[in-house]
C-alpha positions in Angstrom: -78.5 20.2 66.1 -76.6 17.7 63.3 -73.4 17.8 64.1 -70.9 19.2 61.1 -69.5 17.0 58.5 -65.6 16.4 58.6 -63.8 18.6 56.2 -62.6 16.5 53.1 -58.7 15.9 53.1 -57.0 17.8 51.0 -55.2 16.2 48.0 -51.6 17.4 47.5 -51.0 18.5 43.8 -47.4 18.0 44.2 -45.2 16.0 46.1 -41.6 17.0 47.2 -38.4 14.9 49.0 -35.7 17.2 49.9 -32.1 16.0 49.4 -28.8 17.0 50.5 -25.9 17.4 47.9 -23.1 15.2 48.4 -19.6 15.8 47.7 -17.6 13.6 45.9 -14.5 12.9 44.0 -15.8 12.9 40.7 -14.0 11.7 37.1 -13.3 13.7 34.2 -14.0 11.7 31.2 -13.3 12.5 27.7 -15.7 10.5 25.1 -14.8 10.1 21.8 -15.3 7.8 18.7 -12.9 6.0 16.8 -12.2 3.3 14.8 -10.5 0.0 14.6 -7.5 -1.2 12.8 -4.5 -3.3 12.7 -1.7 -2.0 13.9 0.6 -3.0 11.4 -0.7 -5.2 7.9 2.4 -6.8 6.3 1.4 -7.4 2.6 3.6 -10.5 1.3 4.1 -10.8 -2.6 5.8 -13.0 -5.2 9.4 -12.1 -5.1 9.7 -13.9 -8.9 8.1 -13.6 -12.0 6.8 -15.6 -14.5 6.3 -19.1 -12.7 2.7 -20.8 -11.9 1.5 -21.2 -8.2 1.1 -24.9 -7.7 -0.2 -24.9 -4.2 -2.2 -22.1 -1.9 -2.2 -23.5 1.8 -3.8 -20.7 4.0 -6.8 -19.0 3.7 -8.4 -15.8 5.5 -8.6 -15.9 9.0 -5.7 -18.7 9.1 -2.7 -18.3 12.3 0.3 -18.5 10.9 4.0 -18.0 12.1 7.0 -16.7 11.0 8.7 -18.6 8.3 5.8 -21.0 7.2 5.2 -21.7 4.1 2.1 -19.7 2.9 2.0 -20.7 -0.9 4.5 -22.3 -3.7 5.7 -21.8 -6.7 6.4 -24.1 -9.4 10.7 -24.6 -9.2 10.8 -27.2 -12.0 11.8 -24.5 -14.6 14.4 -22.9 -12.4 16.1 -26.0 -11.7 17.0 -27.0 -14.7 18.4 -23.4 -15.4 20.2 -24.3 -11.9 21.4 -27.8 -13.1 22.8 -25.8 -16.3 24.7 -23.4 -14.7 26.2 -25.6 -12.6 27.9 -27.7 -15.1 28.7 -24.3 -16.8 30.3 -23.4 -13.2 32.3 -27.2 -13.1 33.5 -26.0 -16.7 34.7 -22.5 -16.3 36.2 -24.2 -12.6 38.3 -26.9 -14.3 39.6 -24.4 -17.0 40.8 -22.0 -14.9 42.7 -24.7 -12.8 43.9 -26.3 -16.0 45.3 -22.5 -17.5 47.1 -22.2 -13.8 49.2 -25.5 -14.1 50.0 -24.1 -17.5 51.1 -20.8 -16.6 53.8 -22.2 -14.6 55.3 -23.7 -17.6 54.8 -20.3 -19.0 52.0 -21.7 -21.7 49.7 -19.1 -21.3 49.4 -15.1 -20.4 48.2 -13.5 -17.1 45.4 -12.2 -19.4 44.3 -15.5 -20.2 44.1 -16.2 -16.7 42.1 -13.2 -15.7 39.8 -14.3 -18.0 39.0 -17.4 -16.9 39.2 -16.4 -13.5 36.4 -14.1 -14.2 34.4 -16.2 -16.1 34.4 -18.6 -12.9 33.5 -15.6 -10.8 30.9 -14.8 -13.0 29.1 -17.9 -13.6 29.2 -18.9 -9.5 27.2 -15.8 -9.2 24.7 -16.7 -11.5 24.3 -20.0 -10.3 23.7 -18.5 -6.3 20.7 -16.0 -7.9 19.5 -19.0 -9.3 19.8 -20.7 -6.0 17.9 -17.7 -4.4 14.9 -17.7 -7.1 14.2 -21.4 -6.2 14.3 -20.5 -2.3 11.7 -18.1 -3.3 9.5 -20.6 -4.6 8.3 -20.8 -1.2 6.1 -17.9 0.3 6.8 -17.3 3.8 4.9 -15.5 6.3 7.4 -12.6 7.7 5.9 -12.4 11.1 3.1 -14.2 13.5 -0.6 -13.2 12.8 -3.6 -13.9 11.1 -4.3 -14.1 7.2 -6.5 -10.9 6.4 -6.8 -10.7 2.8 -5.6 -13.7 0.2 -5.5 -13.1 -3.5 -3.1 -15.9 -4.8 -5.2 -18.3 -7.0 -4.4 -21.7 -7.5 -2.7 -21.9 -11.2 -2.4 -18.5 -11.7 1.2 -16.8 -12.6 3.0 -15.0 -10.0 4.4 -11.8 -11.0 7.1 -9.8 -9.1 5.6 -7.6 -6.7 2.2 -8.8 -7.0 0.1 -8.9 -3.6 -0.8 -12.9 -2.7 -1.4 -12.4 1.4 -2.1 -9.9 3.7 -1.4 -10.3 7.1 -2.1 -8.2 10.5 1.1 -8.4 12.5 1.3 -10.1 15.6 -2.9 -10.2 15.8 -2.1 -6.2 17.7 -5.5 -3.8 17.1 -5.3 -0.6 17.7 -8.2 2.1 18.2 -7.5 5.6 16.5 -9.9 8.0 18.6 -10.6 11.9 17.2 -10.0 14.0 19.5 -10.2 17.6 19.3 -7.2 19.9 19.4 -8.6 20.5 22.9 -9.2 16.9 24.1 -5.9 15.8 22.8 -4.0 18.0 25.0 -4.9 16.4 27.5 -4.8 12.8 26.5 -1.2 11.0 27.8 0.8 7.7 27.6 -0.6 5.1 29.1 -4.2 6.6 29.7 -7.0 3.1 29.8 -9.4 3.8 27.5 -12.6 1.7 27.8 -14.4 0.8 24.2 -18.1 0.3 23.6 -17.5 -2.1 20.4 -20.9 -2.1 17.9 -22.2 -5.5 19.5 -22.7 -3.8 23.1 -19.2 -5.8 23.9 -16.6 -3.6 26.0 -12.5 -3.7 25.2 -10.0 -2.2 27.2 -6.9 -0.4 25.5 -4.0 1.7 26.5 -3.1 5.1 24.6 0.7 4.6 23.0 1.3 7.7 21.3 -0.9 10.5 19.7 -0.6 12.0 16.6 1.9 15.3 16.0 -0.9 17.1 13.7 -4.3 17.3 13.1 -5.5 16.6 9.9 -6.8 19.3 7.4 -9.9 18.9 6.7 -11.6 17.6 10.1 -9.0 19.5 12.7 -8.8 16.3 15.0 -5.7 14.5 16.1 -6.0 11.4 16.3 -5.0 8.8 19.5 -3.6 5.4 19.0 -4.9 2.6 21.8 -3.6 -0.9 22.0 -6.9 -2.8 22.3 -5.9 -5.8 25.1 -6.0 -9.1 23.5 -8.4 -12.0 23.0 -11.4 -9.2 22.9 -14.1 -9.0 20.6 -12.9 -6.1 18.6 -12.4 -6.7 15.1 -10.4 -4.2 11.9 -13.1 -2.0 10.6 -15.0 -1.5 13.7 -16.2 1.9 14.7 -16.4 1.9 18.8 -16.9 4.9 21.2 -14.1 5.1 23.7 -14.2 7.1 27.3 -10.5 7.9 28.2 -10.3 8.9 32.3 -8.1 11.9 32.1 -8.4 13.3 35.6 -10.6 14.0 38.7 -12.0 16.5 40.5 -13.9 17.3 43.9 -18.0 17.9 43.2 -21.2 18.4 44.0 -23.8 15.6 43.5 -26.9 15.0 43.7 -29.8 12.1 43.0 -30.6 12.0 39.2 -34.1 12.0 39.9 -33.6 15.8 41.3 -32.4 17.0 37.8 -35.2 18.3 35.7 -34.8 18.0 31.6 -36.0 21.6 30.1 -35.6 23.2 26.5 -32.4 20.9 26.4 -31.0 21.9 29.6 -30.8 20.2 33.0 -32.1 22.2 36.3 -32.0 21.7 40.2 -34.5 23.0 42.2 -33.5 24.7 45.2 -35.5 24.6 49.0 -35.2 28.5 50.0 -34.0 28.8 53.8 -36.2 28.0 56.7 -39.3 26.5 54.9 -40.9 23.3 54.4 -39.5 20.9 52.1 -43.3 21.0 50.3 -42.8 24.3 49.5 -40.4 25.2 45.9 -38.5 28.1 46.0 -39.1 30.2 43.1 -35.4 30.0 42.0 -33.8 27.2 40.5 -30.0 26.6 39.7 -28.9 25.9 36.3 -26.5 23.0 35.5 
């Protein structure tokens, strides 16, 4: 007789490893987005009116320190209204000593005197405003930083008050996350908070303070971060930031052994004494 043919192997449907779950101290991160500012913007304006900008020596982007010279302002008008006034002051100064000698020869009244010692009074004090006008012919930067905005125009006329520079303050950024009212219970001083900037770039920054309210319309509080310096964040940047506010003892287990369903993430579990081919019909639910 033939002898039989060997039976054909079997073909597994499905393949299984088994795993053990690990326990681990695990991190309790709180994600949020946020955006990028300066921390402070000092806006520096013409402190005179009237009087033509001759010269316009920074531009945006420009470092700058504290007291240089940022832009000037034609002085020729205000010092010949300071050369007046001071002869006006020599005047007044000379009459008033002249009325004194008289006095003592009993020439002229106290009232006299008062007078002219006002009008000497009077006219110093115009001629130190004047003084202060052409010292602020010069625009000075009030603090280190960079140039972020520049409206002054070469040959333009200054007024008082009118916006010429805008500066951001010691080149400090700051990120303002939005936290819920949740979340920002739990954020504290000091907390790192570690930015994903808009070009896939990271920055680090340190939570200074939080906000005392939420805001009305969105219910979020906001957190303010110092973003370290010399990184690549920039004013106006929108950047997600994942704030470490704890840690816990867990459970973990490969990511391959988490299964994606309706939006939900499962773990199958082996049921007690069989093989690790073999699913349990239960699974846990994460």
């Amino acid at each position: 007789p033939k002898a039989p043919a060997p039976a054909a192997a079997v073909v597994p449907a499905l393949t299984v490893t088994a795993t053990t779950p690990r326990r681990v101290t695990w991190s309790t991160v709180v994600e949020v987005p946020g955006a990028i500012a300066p921390w402070q913007e000092a806006s520096i304006s013409a402190q005179i009116s009237g009087y033509q900008l001759t010269e316009v020596l920074v531009n945006v982007g420009d470092q700058v320190k504290k007291g240089q010279v940022l832009a000037r302002i034609n002085p020729d008008l205000l010092r010949a209204d300071e050369a007046l006034l001071l002869a006006n002051y020599e005047q007044a100064d000379a009459n008033y000593k002249r009325a004194l000698a008289l006095k003592t020869n009993g020439f002229i009244s106290d009232q006299n005197i008062l007078q002219l010692e006002t009008q000497v009074k009077t006219t110093r004090a115009q001629l130190e405003a004047k003084r202060l006008q052409i010292r602020y012919t010069d625009v000075v930067a009030p603090d280190d930083g960079a140039i972020s905005a520049r409206a002054a125009t070469l040959g333009t006329v200054a007024n008082t008050g009118q916006e010429l520079f805008r500066l951001v303050r010691q080149n400090r950024l700051e990120w303002r996350g939005e936290l819920s009212a949740r979340q920002l219970a739990q954020i504290r001083t000091g907390q790192v908070v570690r930015l994903t900037l808009p070009n896939d770039a990271t920055a680090a920054a340190t939570v200074r303070q939080t906000a005392p309210t939420l805001t009305a319309d969105s219910r979020l509080g906001i957190a303010y971060a110092d973003i370290e310096a010399n990184s690549q964040a920039r004013a106006g940047m929108y950047a997600n930031g994942r704030i470490e506010i704890g840690a816990a003892s867990a459970l973990t287990v490969p990511a391959e052994a988490v299964v994606l369903r309706d939006g939900r993430a499962y773990v199958f579990v082996l049921g007690a004494g069989e093989q690790g081919a073999n699913l349990d019909r239960k699974s846990t639910r994460l």
